[in-house]
Backbone as JSON, one array per atom type, in Angstrom:
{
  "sequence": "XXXXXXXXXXXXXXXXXXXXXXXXXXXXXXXXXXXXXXXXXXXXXXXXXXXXXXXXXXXXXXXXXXXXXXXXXXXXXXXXXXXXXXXXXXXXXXXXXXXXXXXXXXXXXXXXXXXXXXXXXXXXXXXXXXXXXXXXXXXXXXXXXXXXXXXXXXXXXXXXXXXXXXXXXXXXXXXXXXXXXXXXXXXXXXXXXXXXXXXXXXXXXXXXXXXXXXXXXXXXX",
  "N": [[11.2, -3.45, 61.16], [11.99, -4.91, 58.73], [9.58, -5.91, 57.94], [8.23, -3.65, 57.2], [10.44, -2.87, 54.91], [9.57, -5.09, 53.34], [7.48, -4.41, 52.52], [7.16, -2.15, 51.13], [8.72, -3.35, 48.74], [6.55, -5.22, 47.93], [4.82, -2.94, 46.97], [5.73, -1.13, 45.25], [7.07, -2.98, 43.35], [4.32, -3.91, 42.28], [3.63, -1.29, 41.35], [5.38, -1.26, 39.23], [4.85, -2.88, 37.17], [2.32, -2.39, 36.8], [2.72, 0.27, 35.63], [4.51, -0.79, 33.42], [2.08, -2.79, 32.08], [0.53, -0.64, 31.46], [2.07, 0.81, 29.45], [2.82, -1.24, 27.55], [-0.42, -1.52, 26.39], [-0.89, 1.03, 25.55], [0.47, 1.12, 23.43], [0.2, -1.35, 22.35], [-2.52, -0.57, 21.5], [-2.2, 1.48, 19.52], [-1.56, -0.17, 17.46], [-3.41, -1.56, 14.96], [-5.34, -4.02, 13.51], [-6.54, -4.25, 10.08], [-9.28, -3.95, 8.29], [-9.56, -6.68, 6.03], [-9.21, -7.53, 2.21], [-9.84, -10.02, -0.08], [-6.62, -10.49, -0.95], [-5.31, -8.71, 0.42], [-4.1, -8.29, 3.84], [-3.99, -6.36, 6.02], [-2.22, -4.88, 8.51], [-2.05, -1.76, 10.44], [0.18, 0.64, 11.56], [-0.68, 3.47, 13.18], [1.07, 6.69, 13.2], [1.72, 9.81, 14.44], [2.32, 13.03, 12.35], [5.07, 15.89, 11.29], [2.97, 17.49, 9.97], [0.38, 18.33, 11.3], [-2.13, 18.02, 10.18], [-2.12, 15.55, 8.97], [-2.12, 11.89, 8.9], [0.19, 9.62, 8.98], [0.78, 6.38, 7.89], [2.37, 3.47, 8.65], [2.15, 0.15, 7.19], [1.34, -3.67, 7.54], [1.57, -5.17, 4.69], [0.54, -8.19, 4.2], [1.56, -11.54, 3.22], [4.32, -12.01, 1.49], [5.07, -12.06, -1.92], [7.16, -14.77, -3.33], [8.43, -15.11, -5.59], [8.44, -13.47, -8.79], [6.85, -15.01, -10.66], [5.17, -15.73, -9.23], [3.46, -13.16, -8.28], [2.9, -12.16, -11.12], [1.08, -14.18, -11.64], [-0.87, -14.44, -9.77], [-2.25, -11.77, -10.44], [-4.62, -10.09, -11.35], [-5.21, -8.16, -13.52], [-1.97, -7.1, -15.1], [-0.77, -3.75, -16.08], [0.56, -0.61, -17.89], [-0.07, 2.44, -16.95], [-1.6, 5.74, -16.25], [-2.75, 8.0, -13.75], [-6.29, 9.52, -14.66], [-8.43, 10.37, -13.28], [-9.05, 11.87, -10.05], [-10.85, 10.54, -7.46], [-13.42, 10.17, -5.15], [-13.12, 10.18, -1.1], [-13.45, 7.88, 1.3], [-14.94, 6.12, 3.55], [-15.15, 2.38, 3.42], [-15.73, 0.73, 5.95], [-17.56, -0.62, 8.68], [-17.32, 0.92, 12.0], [-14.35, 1.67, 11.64], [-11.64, 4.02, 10.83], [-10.01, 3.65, 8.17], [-9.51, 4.94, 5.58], [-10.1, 5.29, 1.84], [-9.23, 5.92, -1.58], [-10.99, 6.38, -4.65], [-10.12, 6.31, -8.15], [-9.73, 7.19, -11.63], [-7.93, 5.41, -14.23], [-6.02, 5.95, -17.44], [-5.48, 3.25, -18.84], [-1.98, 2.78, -20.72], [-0.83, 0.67, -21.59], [-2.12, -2.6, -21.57], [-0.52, -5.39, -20.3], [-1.45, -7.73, -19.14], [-4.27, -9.42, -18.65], [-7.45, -7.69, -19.35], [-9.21, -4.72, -20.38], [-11.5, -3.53, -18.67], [-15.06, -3.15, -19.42], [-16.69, -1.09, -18.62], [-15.12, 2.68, -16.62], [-11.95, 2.21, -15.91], [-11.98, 1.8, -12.4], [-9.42, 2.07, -9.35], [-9.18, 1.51, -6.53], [-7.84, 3.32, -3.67], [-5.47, 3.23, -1.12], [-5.49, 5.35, 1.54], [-6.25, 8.92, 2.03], [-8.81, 11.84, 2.17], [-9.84, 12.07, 5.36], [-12.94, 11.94, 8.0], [-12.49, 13.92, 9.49], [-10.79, 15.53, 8.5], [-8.7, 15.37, 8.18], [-5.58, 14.13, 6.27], [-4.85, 10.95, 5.31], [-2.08, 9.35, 4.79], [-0.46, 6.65, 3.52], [2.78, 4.97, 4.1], [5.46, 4.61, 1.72], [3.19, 4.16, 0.41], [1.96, 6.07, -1.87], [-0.91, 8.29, -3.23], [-1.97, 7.69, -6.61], [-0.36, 9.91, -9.12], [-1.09, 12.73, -11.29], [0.71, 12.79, -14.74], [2.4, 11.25, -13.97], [3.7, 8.32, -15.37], [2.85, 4.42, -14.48], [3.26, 1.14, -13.47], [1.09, -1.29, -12.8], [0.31, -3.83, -10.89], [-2.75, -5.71, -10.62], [-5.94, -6.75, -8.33], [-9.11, -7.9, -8.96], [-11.2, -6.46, -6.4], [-13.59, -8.18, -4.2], [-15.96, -7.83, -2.16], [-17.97, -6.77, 0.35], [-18.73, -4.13, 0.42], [-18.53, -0.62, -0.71], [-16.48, -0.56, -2.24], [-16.76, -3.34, -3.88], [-16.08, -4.72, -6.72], [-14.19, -2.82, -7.93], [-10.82, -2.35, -8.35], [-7.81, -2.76, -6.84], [-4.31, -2.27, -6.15], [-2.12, -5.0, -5.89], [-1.88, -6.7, -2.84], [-0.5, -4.33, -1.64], [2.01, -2.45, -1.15], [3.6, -4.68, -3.03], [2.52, -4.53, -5.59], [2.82, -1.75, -6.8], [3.91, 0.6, -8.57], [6.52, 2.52, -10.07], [7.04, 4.25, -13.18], [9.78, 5.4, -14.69], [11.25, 7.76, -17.47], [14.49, 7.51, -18.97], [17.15, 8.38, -20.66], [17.92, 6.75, -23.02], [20.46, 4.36, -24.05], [21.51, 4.25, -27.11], [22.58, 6.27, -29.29], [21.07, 8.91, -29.37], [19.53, 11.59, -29.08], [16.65, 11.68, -28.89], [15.88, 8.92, -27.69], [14.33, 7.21, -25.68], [14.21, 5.08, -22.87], [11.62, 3.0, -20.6], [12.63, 2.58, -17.05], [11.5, 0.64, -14.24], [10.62, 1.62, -11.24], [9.87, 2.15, -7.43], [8.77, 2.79, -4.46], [9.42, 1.65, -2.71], [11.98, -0.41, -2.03], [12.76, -3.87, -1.88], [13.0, -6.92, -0.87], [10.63, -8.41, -2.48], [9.48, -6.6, -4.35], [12.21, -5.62, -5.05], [12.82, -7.91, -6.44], [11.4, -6.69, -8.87], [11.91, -4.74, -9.67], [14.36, -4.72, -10.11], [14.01, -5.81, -12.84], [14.5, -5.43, -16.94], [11.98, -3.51, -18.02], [11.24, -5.29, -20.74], [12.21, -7.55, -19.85], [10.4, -8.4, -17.9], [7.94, -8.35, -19.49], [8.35, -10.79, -21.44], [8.53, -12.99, -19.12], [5.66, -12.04, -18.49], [4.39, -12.91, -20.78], [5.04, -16.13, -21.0]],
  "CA": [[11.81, -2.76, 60.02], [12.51, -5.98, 57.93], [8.1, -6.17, 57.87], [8.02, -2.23, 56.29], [10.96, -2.92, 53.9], [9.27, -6.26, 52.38], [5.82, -4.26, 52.68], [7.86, -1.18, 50.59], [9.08, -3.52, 47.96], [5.77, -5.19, 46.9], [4.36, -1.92, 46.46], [7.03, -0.65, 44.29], [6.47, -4.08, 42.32], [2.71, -3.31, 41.64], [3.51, 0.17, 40.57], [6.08, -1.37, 38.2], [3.53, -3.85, 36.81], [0.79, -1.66, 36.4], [3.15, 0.91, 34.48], [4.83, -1.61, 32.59], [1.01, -3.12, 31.23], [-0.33, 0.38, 31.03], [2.72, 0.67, 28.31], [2.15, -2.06, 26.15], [-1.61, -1.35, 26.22], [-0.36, 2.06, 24.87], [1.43, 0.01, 22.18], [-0.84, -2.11, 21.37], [-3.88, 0.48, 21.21], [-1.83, 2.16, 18.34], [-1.36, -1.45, 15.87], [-4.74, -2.36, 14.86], [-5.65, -5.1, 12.4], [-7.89, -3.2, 9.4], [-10.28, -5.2, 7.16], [-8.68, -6.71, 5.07], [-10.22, -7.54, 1.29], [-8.91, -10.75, -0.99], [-5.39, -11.1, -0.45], [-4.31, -7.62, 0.94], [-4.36, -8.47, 4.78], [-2.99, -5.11, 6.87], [-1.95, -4.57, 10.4], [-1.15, -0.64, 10.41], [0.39, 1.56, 12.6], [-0.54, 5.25, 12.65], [1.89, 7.59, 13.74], [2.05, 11.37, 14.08], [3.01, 13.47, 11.66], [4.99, 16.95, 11.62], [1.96, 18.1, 9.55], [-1.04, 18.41, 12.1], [-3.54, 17.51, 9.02], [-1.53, 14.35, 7.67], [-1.86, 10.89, 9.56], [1.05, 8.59, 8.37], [0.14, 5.08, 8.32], [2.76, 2.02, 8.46], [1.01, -1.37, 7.1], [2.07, -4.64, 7.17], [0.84, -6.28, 3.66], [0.87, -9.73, 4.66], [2.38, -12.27, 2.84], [5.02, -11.68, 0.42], [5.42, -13.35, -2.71], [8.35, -15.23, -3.36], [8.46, -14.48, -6.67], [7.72, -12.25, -9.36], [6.13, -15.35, -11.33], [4.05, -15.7, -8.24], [2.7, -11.9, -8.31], [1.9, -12.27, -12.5], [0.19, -15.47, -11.7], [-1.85, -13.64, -8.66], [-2.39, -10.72, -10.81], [-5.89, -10.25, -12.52], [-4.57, -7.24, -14.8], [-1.05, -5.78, -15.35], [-0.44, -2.49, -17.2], [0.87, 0.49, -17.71], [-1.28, 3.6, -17.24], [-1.33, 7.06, -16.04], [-3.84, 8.95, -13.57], [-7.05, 10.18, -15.62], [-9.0, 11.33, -12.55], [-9.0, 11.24, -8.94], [-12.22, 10.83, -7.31], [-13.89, 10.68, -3.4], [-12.35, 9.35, -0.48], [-14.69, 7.25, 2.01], [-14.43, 5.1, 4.93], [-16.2, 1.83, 3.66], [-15.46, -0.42, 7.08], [-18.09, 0.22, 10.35], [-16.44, 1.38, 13.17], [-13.0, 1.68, 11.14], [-11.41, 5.27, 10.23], [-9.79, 3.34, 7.56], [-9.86, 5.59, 4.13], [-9.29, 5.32, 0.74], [-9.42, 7.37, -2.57], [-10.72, 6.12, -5.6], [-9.47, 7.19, -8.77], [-9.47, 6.31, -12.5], [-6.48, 5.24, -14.48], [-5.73, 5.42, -18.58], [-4.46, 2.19, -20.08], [-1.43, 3.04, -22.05], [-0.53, -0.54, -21.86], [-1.84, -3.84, -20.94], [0.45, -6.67, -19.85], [-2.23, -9.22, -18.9], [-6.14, -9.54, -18.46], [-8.24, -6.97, -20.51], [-9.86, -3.67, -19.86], [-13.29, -3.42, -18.4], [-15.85, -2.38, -20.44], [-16.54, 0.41, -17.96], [-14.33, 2.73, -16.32], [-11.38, 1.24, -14.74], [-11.88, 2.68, -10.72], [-8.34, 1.75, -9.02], [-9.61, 2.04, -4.99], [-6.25, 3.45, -3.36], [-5.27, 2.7, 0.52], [-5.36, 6.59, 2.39], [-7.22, 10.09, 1.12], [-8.96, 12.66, 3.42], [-10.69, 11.37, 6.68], [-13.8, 12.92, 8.04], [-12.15, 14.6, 10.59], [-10.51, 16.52, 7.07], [-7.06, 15.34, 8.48], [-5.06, 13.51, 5.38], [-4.25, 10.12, 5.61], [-1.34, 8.97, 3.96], [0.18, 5.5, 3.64], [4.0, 5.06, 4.05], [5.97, 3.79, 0.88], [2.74, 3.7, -0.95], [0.95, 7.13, -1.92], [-1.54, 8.09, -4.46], [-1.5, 7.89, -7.96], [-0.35, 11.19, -9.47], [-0.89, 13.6, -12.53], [1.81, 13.21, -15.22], [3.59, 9.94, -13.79], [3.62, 6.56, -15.4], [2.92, 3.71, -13.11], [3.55, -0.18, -13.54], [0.71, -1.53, -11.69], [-0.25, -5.31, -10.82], [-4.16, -5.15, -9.72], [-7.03, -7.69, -8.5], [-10.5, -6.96, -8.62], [-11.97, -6.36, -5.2], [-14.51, -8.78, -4.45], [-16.46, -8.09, -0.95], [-19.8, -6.92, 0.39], [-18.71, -2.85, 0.14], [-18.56, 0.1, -2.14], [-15.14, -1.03, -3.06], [-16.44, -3.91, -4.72], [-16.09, -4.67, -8.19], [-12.87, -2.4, -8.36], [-9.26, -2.88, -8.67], [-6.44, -2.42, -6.39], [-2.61, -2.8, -5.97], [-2.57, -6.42, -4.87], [-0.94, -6.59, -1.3], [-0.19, -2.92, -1.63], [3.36, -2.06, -2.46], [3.94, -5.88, -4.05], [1.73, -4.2, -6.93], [2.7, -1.15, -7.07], [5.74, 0.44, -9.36], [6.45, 4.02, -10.9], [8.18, 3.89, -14.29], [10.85, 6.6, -14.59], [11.81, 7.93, -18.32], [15.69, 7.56, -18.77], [18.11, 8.08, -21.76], [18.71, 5.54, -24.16], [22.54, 4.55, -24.68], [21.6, 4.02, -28.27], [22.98, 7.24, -29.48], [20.1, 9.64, -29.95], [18.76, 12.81, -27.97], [15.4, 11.45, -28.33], [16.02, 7.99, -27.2], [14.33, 7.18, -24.14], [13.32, 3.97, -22.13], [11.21, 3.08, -19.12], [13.28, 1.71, -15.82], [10.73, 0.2, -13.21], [11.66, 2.14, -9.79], [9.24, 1.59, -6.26], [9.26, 3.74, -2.94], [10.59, 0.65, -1.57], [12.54, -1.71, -2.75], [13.15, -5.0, -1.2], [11.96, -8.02, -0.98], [9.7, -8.74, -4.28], [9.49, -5.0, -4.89], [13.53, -5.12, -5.28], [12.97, -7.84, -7.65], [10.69, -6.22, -10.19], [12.87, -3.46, -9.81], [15.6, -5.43, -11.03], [14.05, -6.39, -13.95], [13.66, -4.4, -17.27], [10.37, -3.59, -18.73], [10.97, -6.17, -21.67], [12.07, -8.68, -19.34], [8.86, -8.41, -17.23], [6.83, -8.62, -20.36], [8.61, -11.73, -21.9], [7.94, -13.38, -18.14], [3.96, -12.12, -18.44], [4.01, -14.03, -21.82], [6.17, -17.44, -20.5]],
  "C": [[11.84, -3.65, 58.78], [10.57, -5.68, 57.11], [7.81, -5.09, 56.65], [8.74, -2.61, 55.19], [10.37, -4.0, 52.63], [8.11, -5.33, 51.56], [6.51, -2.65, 51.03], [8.24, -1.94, 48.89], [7.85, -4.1, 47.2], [4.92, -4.2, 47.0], [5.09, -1.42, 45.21], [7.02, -1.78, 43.02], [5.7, -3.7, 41.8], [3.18, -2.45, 40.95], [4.18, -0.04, 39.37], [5.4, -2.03, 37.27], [2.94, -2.98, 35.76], [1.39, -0.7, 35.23], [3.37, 0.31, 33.43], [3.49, -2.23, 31.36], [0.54, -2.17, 30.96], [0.73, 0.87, 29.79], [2.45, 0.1, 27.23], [0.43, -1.73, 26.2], [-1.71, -0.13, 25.34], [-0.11, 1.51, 23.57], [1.08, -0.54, 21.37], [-2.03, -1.73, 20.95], [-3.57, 0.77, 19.84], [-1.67, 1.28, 17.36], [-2.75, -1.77, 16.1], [-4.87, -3.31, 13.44], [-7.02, -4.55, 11.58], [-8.44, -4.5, 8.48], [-9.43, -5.06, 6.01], [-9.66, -7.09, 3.34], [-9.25, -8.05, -0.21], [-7.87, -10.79, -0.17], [-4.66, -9.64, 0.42], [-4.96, -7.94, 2.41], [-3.7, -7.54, 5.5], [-3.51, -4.77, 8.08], [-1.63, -3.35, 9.75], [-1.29, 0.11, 11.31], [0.73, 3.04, 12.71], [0.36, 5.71, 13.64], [1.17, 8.56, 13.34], [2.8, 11.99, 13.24], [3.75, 14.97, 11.69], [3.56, 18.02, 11.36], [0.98, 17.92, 10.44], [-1.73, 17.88, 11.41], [-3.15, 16.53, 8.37], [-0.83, 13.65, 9.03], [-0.88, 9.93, 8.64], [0.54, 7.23, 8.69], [1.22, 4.28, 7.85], [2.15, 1.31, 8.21], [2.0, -2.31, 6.9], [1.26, -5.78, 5.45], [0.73, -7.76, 3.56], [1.62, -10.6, 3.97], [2.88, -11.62, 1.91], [4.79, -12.91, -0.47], [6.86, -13.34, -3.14], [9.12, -15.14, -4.4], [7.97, -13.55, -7.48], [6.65, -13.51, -10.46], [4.66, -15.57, -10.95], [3.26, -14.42, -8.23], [2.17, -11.73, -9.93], [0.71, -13.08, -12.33], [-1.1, -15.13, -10.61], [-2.72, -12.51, -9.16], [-3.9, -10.6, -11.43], [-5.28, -9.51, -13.65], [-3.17, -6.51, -14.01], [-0.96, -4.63, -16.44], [0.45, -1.52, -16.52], [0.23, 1.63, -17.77], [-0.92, 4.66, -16.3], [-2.71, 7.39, -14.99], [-4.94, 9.35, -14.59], [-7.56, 11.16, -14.28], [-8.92, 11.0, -11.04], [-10.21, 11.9, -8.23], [-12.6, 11.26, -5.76], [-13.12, 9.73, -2.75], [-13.4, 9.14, 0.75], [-13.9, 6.39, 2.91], [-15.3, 4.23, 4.89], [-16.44, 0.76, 4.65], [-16.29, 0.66, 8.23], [-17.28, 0.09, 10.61], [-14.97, 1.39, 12.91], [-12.4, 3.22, 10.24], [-10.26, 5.03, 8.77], [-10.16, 4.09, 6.02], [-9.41, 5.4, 3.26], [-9.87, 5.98, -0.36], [-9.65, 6.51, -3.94], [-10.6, 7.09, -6.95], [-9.79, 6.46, -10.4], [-8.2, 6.14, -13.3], [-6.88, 5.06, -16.5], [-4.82, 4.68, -19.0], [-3.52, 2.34, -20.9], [-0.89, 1.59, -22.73], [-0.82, -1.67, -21.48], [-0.66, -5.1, -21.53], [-0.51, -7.97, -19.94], [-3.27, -8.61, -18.49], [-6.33, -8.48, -19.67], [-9.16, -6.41, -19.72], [-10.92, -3.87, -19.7], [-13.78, -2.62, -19.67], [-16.1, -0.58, -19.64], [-15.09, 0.83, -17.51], [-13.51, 1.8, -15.57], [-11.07, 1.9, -13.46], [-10.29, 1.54, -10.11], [-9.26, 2.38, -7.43], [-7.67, 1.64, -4.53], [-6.44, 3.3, -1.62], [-4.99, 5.03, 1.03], [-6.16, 7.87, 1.55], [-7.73, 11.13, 2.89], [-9.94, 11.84, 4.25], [-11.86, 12.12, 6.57], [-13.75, 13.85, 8.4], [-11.22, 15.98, 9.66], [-8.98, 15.74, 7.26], [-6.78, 14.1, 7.03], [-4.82, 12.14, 5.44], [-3.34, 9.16, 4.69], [-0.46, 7.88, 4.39], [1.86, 5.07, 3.76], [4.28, 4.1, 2.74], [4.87, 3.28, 0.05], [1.54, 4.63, -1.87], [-0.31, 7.06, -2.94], [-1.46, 8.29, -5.79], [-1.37, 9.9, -8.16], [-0.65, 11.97, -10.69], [0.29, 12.89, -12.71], [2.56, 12.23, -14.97], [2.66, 8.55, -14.72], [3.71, 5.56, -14.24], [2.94, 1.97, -13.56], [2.49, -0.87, -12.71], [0.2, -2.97, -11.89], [-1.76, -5.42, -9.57], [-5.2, -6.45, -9.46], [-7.93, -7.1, -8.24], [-10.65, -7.22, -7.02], [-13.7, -6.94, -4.96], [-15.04, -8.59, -2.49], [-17.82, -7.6, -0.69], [-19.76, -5.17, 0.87], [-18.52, -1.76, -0.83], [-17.28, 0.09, -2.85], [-15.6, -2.37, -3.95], [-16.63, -4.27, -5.94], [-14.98, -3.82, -8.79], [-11.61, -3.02, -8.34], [-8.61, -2.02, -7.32], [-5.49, -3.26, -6.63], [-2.39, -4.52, -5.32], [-1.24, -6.48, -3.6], [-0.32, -5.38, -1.41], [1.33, -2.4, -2.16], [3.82, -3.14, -2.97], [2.93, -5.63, -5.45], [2.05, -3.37, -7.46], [4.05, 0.04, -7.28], [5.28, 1.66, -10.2], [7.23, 3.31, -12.33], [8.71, 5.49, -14.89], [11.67, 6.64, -16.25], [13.33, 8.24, -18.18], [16.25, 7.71, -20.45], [18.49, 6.84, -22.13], [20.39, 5.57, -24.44], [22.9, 4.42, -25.65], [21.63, 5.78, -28.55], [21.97, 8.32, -30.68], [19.52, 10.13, -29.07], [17.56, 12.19, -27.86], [14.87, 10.34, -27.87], [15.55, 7.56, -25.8], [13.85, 5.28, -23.92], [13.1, 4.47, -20.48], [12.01, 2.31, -18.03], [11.34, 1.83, -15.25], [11.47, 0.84, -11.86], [9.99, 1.97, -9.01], [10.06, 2.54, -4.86], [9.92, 3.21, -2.11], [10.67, -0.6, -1.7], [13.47, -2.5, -1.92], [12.31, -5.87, -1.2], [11.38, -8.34, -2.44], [9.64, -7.74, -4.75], [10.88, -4.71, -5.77], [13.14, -6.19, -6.72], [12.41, -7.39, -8.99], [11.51, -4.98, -10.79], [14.22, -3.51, -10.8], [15.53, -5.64, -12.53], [13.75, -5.28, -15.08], [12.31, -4.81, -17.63], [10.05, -4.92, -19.57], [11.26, -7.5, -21.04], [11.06, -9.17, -18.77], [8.17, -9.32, -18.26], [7.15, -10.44, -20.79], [8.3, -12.95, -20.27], [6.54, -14.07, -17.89], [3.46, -13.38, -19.64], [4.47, -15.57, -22.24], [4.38, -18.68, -20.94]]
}
């Protein structure tokens, strides 16, 4: 009896094992490490979404910066600019369902560097797959019609049809709405821009913190 009960328990072991690694294998199937390109380095982890046709994607943007003098000083161009057009969305990594959407953007303001002579293409992180299904980035969507945007961009330098464009540098450490507000100087038509972000913390919180004119006086230190 003693022989069966031992013989009973490493079975029951194994089976626990085998479930246990066939878990994390689960786990770890779903975080993959995507090509990364310059300084944006992203682990992301797709989830399901209620929408059937819209993959959510967690990323980890790799390093933070520690400052905000550190993200000017990283920056090729800051501005302020608006949507003009939004273009195709492609998958330029083999064997990677990795998509993104490029788009162009009007200048209403540079901060730092100076406009291309050509358009300026902004390549964005998510857009439609092949499969048609959506794929959308958490906490960092795509540019929109009609919004102002704060954005801190480096060119894209690699050996695909992204390069020679611009993105968000490390993805949401670039990338900042700017939200028209009432002026407290006493006048209906009084407005300024706040800096606001899908998600604020970390280096995001402080840009957030800061106003517009502080930024600028910063860019020009």
């Amino acid at each position: 009896m003693k022989i069966i009960k031992r013989r009973s328990l490493v079975v029951i072991a194994v089976v626990l094992i085998s479930m246990f690694a066939g878990y994390n294998f689960l786990i770890e199937d779903n975080i993959k490490a995507s090509p990364s390109t310059n300084s944006n380095k992203v682990e992301v982890d797709e989830s399901s979404s209620i929408d059937p046709n819209k993959v959510e994607v967690h990323a980890s943007w790799g390093d933070e910066f520690p400052d905000v003098q550190s993200l000017i000083k990283s920056s090729d161009i800051i501005l302020v600019a608006e949507l003009e057009e939004s273009l195709n969305s492609y998958q330029p990594f083999n064997g990677y369902e990795d998509t993104f959407t490029d788009a162009t953007i009007s200048p209403i303001e540079m901060l730092k560097g100076e406009i291309p002579k050509e358009r300026l293409i902004i390549s964005q992180y998510g857009g439609v797959r092949k499969d048609g299904k959506f794929e959308e980035f958490h906490d960092f969507p795509l540019l929109e019609k009609d919004k102002k945007y704060l954005l801190f961009l480096e060119k894209i330098e690699d050996s695909t049809e992204r390069n020679g464009k611009y993105q968000a540098i490390r993805g949401i450490q670039g990338f900042y709405t700017l939200d028209e507000v009432k002026s407290s100087i006493n006048s209906s038509d009084a407005k300024s821009l706040n800096i606001n972000a899908p998600n604020k913390s970390g280096i995001t919180k402080k840009v957030v913190d800061l106003e517009l004119s502080e930024l600028k006086s910063l860019i020009n230190e």
